[in-house]
C-alpha positions in Angstrom: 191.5 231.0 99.8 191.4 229.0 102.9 193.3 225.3 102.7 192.8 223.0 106.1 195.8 220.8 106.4 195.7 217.8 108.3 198.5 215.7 110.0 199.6 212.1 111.4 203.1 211.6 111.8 203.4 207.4 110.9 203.2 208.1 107.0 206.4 210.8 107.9 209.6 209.5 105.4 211.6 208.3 108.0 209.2 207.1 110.2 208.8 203.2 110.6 207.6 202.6 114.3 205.4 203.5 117.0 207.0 206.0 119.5 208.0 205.1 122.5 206.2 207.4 125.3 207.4 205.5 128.7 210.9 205.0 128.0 212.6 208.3 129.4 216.5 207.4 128.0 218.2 210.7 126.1 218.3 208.0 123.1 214.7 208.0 123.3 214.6 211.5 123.8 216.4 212.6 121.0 215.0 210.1 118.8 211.3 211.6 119.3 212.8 214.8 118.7 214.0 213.6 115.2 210.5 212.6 114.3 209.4 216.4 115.4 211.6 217.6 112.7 211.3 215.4 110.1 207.3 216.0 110.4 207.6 219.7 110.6 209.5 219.8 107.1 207.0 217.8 105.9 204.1 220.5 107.3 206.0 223.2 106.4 206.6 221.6 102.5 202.4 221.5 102.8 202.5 225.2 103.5 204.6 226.8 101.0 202.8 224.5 98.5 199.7 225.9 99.8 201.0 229.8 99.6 201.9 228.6 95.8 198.3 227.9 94.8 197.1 231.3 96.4 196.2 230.4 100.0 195.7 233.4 102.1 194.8 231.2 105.3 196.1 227.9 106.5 195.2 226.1 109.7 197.3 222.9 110.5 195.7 220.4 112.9 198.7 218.8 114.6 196.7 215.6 115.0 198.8 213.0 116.4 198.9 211.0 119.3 199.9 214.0 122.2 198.3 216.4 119.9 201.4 218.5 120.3 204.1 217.1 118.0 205.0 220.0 115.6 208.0 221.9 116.4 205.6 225.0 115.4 208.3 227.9 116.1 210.4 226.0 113.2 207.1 225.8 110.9 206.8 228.2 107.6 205.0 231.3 108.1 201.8 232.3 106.7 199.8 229.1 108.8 198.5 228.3 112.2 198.2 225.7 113.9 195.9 224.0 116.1 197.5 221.7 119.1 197.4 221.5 122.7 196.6 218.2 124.7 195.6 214.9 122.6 191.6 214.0 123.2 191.2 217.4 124.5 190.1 219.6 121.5 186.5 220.8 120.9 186.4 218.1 118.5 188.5 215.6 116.1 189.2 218.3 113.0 188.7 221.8 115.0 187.4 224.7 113.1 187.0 222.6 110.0 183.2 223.5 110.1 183.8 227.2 109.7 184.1 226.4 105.6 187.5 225.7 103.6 188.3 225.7 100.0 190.3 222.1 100.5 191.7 219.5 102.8 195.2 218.3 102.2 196.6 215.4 104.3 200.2 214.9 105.6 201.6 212.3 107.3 199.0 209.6 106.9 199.1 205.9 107.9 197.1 202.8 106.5 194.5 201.5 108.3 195.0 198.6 111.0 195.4 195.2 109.8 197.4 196.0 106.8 200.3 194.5 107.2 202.6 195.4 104.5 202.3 199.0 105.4 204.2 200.9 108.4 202.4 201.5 111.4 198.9 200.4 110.4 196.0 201.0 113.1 192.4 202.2 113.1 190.1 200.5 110.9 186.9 202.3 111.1 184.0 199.7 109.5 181.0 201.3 107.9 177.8 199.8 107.5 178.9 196.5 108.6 182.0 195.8 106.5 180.5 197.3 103.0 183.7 200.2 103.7 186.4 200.0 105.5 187.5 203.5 106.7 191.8 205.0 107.4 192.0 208.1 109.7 193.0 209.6 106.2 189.7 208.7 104.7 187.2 209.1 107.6 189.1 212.8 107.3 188.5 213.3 103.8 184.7 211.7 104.5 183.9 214.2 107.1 185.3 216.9 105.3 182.9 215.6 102.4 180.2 216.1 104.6 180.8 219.8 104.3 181.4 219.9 100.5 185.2 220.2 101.0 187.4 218.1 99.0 190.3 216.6 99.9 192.7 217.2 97.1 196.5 215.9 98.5 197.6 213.0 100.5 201.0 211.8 102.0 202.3 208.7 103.1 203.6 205.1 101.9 202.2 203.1 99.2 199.5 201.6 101.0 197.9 204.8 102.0 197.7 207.0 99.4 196.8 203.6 97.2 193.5 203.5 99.7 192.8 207.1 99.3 193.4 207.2 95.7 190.6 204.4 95.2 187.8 205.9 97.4 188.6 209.3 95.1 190.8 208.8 92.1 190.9 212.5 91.4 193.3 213.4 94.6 197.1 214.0 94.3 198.7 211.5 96.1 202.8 211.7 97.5 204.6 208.6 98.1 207.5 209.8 100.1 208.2 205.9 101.8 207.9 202.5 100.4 206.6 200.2 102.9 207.9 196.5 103.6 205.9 195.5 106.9 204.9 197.0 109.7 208.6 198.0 111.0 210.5 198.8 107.7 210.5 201.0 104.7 212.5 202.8 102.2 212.4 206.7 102.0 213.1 209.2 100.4 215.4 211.8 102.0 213.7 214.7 103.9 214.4 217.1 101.4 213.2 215.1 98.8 210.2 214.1 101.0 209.3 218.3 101.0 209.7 218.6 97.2 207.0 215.7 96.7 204.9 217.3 99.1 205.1 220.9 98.4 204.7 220.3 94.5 201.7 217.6 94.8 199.7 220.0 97.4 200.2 223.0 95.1 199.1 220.5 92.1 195.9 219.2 94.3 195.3 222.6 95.7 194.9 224.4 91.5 193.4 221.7 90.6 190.6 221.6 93.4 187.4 222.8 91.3 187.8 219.3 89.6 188.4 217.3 92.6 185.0 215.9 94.0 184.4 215.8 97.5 184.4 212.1 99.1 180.9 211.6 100.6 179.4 208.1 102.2 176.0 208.2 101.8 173.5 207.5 104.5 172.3 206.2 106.8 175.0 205.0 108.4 176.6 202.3 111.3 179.6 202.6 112.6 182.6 200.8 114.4 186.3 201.1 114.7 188.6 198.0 115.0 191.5 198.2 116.4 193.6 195.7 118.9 195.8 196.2 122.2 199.2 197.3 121.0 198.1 197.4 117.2 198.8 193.8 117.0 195.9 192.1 114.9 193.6 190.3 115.1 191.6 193.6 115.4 188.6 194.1 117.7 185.4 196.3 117.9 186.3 199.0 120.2 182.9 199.4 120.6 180.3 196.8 122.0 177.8 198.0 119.3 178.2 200.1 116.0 176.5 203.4 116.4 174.0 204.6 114.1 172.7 207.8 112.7 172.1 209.7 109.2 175.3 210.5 108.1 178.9 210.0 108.7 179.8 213.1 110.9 176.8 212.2 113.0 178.2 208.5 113.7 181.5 209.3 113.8 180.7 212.2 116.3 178.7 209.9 118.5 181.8 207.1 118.3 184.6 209.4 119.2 182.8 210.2 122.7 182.5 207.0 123.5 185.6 206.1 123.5 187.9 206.0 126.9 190.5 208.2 126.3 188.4 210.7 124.5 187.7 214.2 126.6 186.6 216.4 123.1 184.7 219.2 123.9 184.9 219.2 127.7 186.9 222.3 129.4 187.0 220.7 132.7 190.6 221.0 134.3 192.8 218.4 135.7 191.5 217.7 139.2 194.9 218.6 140.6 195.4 222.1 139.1 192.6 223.6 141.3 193.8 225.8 144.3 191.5 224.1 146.5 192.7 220.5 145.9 196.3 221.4 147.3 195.4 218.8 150.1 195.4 216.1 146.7 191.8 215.5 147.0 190.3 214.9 143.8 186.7 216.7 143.5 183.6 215.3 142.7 
């Protein structure tokens, strides 16, 4: 049995703000670090319940920001896991087209402009308003796509309460209550793991009854978002991009974006022997 797990790290128990990338202190430093860890227990919780309910292979897709957040020589055996530069993949959920028995989700955040959750951003607006889309969900939607269902989600209350109404079948894990934007209350790590490992083991048995979440087409398609998450949100794009379904749109979106390099294999400019004299190539 093959189980695709997916990761964020904002819907982590212990997690209640964005990470700070520019600061270079040692505070800062070792707080980043804490986040690693916390989120690996919460992966590796994902695993074992996964290798409960039979699974013979597990990918993890360490999915946040830098791509490269899992502390993957601490992770439980028996997975693997995809990581490497953020942007820089051959696409958003790698190797999920190669056919999996079920999608679980760990770590997830609500969508941007929800205010009484932590860390809300990315709204992705389908069909003009008529759904509004979480990372969490456009995962579960694209996985859909392919007849996989997503069967286990983590995260505060305002997640999985999102998830849980586009597909009331999936096991949800509240591991964090959230107050606002900057403030929760958690459960302890190990706590956090038990939830985890016990509802993807739970969602992961129970898959067979667990439809998979399709939108049906055609379909347009926008993300909001705003600079520094602070609403009010924005189109990112100037116009919604259209197309059958929603892996076709969303596909077409992701390229567009600015900091998005998916699929390309060109290296860095300056790690070419010939550019020693720092002249970037055409």
């Amino acid at each position: 049995m093959k189980i695709y797990i997916q990761t964020d790290i904002e819907g982590v128990a212990g997690f209640f703000s964005f990470e700070d990338r520019d600061t270079q202190t040692l505070e800062n430093f070792h707080h980043r670090q804490r986040m690693y860890r916390l989120l690996t227990g919460e992966v590796s919780a994902a695993v074992k319940g996964a290798k409960d309910a039979g699974a013979d292979t597990i990918y993890v897709n360490d999915n946040h920001g830098s791509a490269y957040n899992i502390l993957f020589e601490e992770l439980e055996g028996g997975c693997e896991i995809l990581h490497g530069r953020g942007g820089h993949s051959p696409e958003w959920l790698t190797e999920l087209k190669q056919g999996w028995d079920a999608m679980v989700l760990v770590g997830m955040h609500a969508m941007g402009g929800e205010l009484g959750a932590v860390c809300p951003h990315s709204k992705w607006e389908v069909n003009g308003g008529r759904i509004y889309m979480s990372e969490a969900s456009m995962a579960m939607a694209l996985a859909g796509d392919l007849g996989i269902p997503a069967v286990f989600v983590s995260g505060d209350q305002v997640i999985t309460g999102e998830v849980k109404e586009k597909n009331p079948d999936i096991v949800t894990g509240v591991v964090k209550h959230s107050y606002g934007p900057n403030f929760c209350r958690s459960v302890l790590p190990a706590r956090a793991q038990e939830i985890i490992r016990e509802g993807v083991r739970k969602g992961i048995e129970g898959r067979r009854k667990i439809k998979p979440y399709v939108i049906k087409g055609p379909v347009n398609l926008n993300l909001l978002d705003a600079p520094g998450h602070i609403p009010p949100l924005e189109p990112v794009l100037k116009k919604p991009v259209k197309g059958k379904n929603i892996t076709e749109v969303f596909e077409k979106a992701l390229v567009k974006f600015p900091w998005a390099h998916y699929g390309k294999t060109k290296m860095d400019w300056y790690r070419y022997p010939s550019n020693l004299s720092g002249k970037k190539p055409k």
